[in-house]
Structure formats: C-alpha cells, structure tokens
SESEVEX-81541 format. One record per residue: residue in one letter; y, x, z of N, C-alpha, C, O in turn. Coordinates in Angstrom, 2 decimals, decimal comma. Example, Ala and Ser with C-alpha at 12.3 -4.5 7.8 and 13.67 -1.06 7.14 Angstrom:
BEGIN
<r><type>A</type><n_y>-5,69</n_y><n_x>13,19</n_x><n_z>7,80</n_z><ca_y>-4,50</ca_y><ca_x>12,30</ca_x><ca_z>7,80</ca_z><c_y>-3,30</c_y><c_x>13,20</c_x><c_z>7,80</c_z><o_y>-3,32</o_y><o_x>14,24</o_x><o_z>8,46</o_z></r>
<r><type>S</type><n_y>-2,25</n_y><n_x>12,85</n_x><n_z>7,08</n_z><ca_y>-1,06</ca_y><ca_x>13,67</ca_x><ca_z>7,14</ca_z><c_y>0,03</c_y><c_x>12,90</c_x><c_z>7,87</c_z><o_y>1,14</o_y><o_x>13,41</o_x><o_z>8,04</o_z></r>
***
This chain:
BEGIN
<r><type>X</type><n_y>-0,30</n_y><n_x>17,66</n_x><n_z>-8,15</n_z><ca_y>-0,33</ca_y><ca_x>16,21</ca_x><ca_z>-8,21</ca_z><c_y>1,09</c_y><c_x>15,69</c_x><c_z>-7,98</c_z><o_y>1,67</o_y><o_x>15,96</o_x><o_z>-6,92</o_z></r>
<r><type>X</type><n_y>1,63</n_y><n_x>14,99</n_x><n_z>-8,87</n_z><ca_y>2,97</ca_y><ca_x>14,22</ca_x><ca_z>-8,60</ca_z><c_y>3,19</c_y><c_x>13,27</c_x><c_z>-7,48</c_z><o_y>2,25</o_y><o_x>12,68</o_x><o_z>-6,96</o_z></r>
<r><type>X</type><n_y>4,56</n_y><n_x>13,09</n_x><n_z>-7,06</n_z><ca_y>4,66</ca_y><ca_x>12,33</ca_x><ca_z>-5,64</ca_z><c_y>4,32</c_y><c_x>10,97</c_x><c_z>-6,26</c_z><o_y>3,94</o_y><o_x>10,30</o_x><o_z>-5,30</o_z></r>
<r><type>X</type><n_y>4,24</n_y><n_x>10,23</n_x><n_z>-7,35</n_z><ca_y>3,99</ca_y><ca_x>9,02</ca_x><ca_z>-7,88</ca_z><c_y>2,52</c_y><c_x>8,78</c_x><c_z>-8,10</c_z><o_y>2,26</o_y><o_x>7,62</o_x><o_z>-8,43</o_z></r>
<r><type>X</type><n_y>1,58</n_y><n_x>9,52</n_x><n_z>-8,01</n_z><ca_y>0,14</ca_y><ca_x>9,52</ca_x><ca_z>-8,41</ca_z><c_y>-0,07</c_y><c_x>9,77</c_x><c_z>-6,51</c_z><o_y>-0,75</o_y><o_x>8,82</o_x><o_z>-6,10</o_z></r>
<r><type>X</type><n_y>0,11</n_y><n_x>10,21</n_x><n_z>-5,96</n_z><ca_y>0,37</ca_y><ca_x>10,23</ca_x><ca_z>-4,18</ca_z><c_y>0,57</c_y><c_x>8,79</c_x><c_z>-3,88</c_z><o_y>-0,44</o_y><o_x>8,14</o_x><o_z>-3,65</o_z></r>
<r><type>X</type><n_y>1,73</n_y><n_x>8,19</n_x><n_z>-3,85</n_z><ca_y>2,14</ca_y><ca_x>6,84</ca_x><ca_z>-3,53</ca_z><c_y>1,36</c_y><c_x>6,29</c_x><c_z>-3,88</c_z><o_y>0,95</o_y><o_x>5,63</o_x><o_z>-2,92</o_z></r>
<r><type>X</type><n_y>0,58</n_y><n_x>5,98</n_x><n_z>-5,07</n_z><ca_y>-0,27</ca_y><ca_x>5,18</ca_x><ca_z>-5,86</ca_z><c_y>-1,43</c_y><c_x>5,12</c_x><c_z>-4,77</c_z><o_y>-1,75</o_y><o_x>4,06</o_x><o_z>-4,22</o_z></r>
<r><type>X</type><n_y>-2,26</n_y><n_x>6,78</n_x><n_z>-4,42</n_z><ca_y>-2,97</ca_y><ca_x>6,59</ca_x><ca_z>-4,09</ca_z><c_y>-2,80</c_y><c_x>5,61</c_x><c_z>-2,03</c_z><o_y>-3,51</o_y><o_x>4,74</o_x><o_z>-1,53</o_z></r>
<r><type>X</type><n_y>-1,74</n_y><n_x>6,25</n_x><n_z>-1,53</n_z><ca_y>-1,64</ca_y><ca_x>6,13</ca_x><ca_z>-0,32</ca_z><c_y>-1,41</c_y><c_x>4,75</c_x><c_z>-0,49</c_z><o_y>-2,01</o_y><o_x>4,23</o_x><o_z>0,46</o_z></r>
<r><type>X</type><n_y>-0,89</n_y><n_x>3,87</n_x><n_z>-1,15</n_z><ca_y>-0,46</ca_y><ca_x>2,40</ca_x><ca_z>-1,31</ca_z><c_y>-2,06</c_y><c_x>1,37</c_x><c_z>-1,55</c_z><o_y>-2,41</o_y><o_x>0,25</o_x><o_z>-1,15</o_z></r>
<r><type>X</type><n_y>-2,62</n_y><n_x>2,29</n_x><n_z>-2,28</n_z><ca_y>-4,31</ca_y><ca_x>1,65</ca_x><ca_z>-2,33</ca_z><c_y>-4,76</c_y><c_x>1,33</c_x><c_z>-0,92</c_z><o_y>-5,24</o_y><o_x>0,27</o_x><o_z>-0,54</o_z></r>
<r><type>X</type><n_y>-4,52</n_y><n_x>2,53</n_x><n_z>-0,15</n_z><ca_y>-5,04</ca_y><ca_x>3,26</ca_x><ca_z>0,78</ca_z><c_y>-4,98</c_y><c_x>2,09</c_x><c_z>1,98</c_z><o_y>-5,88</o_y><o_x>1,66</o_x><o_z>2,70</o_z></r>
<r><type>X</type><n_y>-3,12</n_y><n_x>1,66</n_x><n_z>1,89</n_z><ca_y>-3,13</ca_y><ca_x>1,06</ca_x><ca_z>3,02</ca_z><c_y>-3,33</c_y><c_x>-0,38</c_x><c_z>2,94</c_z><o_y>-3,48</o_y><o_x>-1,17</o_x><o_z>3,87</o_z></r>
<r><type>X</type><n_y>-3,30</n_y><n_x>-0,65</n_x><n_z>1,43</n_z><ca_y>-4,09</ca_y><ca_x>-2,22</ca_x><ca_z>1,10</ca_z><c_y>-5,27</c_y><c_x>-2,45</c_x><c_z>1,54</c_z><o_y>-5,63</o_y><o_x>-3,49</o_x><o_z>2,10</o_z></r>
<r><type>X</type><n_y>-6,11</n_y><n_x>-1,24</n_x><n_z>1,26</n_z><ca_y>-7,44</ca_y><ca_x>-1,86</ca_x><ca_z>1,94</ca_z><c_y>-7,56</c_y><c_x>-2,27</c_x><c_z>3,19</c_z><o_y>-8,07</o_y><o_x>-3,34</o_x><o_z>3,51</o_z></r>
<r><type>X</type><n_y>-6,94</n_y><n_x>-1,14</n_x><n_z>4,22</n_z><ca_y>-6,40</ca_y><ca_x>-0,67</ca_x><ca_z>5,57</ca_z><c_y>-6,09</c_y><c_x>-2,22</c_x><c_z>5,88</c_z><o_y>-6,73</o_y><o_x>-2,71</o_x><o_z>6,81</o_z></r>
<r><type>X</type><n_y>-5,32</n_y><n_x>-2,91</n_x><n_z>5,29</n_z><ca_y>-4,75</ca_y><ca_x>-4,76</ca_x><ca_z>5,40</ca_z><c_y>-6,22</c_y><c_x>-5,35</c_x><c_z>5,03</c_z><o_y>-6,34</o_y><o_x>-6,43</o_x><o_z>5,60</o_z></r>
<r><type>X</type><n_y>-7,23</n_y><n_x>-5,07</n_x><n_z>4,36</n_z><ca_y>-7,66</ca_y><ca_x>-6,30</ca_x><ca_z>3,99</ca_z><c_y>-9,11</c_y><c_x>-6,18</c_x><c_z>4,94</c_z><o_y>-10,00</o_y><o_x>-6,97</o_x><o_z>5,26</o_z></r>
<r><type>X</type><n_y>-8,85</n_y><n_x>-4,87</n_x><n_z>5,18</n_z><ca_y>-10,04</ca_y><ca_x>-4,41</ca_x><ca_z>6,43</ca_z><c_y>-9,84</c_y><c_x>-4,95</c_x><c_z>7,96</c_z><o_y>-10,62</o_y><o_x>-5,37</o_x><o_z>8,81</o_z></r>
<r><type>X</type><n_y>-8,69</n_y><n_x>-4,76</n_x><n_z>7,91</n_z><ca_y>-7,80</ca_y><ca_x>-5,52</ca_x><ca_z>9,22</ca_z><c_y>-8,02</c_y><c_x>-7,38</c_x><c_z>9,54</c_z><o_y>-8,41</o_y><o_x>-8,03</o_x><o_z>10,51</o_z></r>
<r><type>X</type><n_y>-7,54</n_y><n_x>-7,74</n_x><n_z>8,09</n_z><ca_y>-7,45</ca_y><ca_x>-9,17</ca_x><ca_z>7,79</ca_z><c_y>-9,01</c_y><c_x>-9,42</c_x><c_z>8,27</c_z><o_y>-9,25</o_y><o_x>-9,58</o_x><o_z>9,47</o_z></r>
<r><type>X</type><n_y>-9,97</n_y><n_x>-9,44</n_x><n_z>7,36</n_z><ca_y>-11,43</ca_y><ca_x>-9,20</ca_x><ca_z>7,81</ca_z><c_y>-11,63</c_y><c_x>-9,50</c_x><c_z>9,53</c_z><o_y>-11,78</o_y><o_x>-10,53</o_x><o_z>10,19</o_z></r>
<r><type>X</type><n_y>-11,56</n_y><n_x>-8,10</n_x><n_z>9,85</n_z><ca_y>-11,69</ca_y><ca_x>-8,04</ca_x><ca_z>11,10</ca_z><c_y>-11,20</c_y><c_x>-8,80</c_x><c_z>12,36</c_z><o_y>-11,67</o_y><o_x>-8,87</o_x><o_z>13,49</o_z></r>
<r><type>X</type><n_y>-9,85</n_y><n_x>-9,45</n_x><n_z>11,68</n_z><ca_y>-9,63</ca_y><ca_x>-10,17</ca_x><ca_z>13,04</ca_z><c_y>-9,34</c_y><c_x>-11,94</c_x><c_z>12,34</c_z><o_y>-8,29</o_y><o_x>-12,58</o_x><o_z>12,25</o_z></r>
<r><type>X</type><n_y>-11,22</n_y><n_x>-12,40</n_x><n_z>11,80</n_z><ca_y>-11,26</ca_y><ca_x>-13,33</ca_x><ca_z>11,19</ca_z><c_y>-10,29</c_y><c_x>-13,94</c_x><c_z>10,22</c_z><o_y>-9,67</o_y><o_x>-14,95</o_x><o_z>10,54</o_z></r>
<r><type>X</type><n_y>-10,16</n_y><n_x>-13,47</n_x><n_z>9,25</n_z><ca_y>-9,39</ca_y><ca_x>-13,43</ca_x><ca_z>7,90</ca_z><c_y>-8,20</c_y><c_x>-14,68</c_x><c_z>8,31</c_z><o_y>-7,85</o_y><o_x>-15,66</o_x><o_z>7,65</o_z></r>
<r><type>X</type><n_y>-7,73</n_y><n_x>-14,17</n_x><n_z>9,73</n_z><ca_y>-5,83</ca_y><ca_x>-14,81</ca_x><ca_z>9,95</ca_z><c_y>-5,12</c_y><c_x>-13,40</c_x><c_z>9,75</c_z><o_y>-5,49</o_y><o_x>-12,23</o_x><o_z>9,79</o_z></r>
<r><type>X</type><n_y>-4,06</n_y><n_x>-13,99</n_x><n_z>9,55</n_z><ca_y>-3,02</ca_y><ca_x>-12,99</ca_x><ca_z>8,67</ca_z><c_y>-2,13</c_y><c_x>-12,26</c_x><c_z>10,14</c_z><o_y>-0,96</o_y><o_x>-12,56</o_x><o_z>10,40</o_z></r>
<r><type>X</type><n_y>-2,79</n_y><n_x>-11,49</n_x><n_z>10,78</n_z><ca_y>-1,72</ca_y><ca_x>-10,91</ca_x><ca_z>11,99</ca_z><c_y>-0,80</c_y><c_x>-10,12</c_x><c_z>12,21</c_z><o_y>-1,14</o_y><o_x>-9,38</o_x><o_z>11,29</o_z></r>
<r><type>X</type><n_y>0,14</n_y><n_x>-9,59</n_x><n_z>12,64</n_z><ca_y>1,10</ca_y><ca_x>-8,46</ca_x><ca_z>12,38</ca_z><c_y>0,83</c_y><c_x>-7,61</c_x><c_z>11,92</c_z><o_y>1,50</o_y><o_x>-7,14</o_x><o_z>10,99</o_z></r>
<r><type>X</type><n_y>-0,53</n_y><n_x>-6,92</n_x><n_z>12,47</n_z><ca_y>-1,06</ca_y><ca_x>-5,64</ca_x><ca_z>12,10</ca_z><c_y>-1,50</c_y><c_x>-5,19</c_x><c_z>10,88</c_z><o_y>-1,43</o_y><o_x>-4,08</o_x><o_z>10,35</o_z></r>
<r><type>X</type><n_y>-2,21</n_y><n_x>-6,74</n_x><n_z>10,34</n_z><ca_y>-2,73</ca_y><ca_x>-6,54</ca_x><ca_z>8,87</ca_z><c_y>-1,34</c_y><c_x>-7,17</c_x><c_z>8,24</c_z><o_y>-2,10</o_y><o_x>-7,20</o_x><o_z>9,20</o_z></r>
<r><type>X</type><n_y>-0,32</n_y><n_x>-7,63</n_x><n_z>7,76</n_z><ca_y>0,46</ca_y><ca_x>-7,94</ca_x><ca_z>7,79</ca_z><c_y>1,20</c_y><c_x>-6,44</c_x><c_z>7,28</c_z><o_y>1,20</o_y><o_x>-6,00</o_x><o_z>6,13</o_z></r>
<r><type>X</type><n_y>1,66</n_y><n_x>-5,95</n_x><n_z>8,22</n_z><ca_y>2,00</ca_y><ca_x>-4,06</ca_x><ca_z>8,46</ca_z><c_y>1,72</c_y><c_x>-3,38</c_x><c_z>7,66</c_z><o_y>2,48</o_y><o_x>-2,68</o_x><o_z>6,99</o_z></r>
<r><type>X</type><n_y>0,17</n_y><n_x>-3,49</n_x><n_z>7,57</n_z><ca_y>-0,34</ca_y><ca_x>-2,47</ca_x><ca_z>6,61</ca_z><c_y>-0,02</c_y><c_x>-3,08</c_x><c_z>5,22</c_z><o_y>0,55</o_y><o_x>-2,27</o_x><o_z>4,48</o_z></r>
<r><type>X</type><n_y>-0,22</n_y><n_x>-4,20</n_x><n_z>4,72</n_z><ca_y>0,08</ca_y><ca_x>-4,58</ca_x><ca_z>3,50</ca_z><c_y>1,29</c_y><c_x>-4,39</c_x><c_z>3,11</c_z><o_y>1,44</o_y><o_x>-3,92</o_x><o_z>1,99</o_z></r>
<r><type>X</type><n_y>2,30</n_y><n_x>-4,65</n_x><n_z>3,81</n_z><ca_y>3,94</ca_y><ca_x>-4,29</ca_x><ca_z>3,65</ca_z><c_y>3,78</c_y><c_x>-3,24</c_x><c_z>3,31</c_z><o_y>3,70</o_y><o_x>-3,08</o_x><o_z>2,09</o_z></r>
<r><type>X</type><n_y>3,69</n_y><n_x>-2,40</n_x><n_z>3,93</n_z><ca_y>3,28</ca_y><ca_x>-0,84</ca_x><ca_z>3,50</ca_z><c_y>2,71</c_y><c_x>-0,07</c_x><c_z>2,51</c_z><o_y>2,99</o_y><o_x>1,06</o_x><o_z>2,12</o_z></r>
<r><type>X</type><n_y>1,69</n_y><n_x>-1,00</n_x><n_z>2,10</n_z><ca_y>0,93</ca_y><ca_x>-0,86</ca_x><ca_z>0,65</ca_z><c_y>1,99</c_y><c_x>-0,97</c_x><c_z>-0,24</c_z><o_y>2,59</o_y><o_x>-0,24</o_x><o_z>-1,02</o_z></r>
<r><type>X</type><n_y>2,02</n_y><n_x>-2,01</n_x><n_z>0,11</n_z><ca_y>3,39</ca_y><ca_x>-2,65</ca_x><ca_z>-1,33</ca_z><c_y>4,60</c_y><c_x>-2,29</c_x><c_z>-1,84</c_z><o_y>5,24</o_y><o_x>-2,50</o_x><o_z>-2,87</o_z></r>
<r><type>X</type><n_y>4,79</n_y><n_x>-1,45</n_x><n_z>-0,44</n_z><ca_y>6,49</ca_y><ca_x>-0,35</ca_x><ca_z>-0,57</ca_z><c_y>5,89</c_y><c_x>0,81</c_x><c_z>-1,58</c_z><o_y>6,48</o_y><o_x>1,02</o_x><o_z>-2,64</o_z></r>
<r><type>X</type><n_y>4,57</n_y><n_x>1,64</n_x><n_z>-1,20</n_z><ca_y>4,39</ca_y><ca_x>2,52</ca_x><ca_z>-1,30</ca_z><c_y>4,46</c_y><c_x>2,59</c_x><c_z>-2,99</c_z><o_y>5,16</o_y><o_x>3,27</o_x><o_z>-3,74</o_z></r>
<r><type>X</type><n_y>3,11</n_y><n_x>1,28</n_x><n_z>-3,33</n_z><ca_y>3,02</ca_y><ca_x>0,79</ca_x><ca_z>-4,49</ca_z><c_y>3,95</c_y><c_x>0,53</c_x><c_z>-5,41</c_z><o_y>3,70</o_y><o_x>0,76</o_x><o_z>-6,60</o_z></r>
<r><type>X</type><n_y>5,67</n_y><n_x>-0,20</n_x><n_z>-4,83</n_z><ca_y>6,42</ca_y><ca_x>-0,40</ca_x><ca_z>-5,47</ca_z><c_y>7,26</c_y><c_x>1,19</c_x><c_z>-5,99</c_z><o_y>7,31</o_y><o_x>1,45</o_x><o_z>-7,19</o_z></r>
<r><type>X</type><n_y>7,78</n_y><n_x>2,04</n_x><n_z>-5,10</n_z><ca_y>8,07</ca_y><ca_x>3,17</ca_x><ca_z>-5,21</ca_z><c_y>7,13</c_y><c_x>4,20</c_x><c_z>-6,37</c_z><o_y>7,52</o_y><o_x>4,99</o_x><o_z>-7,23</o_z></r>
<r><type>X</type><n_y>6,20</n_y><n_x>3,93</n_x><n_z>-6,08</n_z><ca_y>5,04</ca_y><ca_x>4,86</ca_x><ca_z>-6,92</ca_z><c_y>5,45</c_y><c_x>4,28</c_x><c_z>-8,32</c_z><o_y>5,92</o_y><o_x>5,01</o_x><o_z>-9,19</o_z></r>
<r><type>X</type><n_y>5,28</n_y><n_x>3,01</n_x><n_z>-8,51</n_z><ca_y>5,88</ca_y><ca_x>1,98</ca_x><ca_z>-9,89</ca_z><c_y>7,24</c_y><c_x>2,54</c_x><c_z>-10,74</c_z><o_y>7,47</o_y><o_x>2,91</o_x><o_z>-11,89</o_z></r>
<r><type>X</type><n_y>7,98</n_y><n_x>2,38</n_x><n_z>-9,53</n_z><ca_y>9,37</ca_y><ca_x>2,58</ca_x><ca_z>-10,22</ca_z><c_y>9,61</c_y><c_x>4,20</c_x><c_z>-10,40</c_z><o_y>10,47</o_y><o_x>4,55</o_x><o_z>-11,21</o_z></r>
<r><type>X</type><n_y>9,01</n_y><n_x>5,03</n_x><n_z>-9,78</n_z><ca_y>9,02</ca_y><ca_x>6,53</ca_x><ca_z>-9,77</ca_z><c_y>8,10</c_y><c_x>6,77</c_x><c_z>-11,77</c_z><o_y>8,43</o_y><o_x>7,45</o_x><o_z>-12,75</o_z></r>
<r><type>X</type><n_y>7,02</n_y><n_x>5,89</n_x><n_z>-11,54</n_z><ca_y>6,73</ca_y><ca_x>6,04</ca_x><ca_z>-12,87</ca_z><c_y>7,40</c_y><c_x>5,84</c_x><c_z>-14,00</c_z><o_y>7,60</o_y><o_x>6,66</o_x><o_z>-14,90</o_z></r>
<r><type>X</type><n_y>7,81</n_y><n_x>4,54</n_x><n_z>-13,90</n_z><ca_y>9,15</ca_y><ca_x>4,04</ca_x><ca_z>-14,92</ca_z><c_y>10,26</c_y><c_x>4,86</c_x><c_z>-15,01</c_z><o_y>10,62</o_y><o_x>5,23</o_x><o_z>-16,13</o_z></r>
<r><type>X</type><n_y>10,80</n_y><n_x>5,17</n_x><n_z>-14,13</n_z><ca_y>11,57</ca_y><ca_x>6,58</ca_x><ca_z>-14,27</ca_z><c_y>11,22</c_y><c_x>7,97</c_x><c_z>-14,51</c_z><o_y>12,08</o_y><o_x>8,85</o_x><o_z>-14,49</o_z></r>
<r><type>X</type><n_y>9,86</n_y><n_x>8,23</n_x><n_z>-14,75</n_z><ca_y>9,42</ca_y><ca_x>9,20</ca_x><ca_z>-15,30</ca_z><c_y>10,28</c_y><c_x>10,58</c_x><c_z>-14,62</c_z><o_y>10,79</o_y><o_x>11,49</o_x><o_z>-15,27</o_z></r>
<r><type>X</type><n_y>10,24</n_y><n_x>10,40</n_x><n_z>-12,78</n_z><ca_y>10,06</ca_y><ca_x>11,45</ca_x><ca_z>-11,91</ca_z><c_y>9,23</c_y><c_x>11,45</c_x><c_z>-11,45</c_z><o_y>8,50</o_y><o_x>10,45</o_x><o_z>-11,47</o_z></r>
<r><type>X</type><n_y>8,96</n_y><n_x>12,36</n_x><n_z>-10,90</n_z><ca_y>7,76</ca_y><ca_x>12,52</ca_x><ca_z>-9,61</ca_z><c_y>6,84</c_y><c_x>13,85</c_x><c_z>-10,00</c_z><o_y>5,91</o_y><o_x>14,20</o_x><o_z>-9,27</o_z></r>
***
C-alpha cells in the first residue's frame, strides 16, 4: 500500500475522530476537536499533493 493511499486513509480517520469529538462536547468547536481536524487536513493535504506528484 502506498504512503499516499495511508495518509488518505489516516486523514479520514482523524476527521471523523473531530467530528466525533465536536458531537460529544455539544457541537462547540474545542481545542481538541479542533486538533484532530487540523490533523485530518495536513494528513489529507499531503496524501493530495503526494498524489499529484505521483510518489508514494
């Protein structure tokens, strides 16, 4: 499995991780869920541009 199909998945992973969070501590936006979404979105963005560059 390529490190770009990885990122993809781990970036899903930690979106939900944010929206499970968000949820849980009555859908306000707190550091924690906050965290995890940043995180999604790096992972997501990297996984993106790893594709477009056709490494990984």
């Amino acid at each position: 499995m390529a490190a770009r199909d990885i990122l993809a998945v781990a970036a899903a992973l930690f979106l939900v991780a944010s929206l499970l969070r968000w949820g849980r501590d009555g859908r306000r936006l707190t550091p924690a869920s906050r965290t995890w979404a940043i995180v999604g979105l790096l992972f997501g963005a990297v996984s993106a541009w790893l594709r477009w560059q056709g490494a990984g």
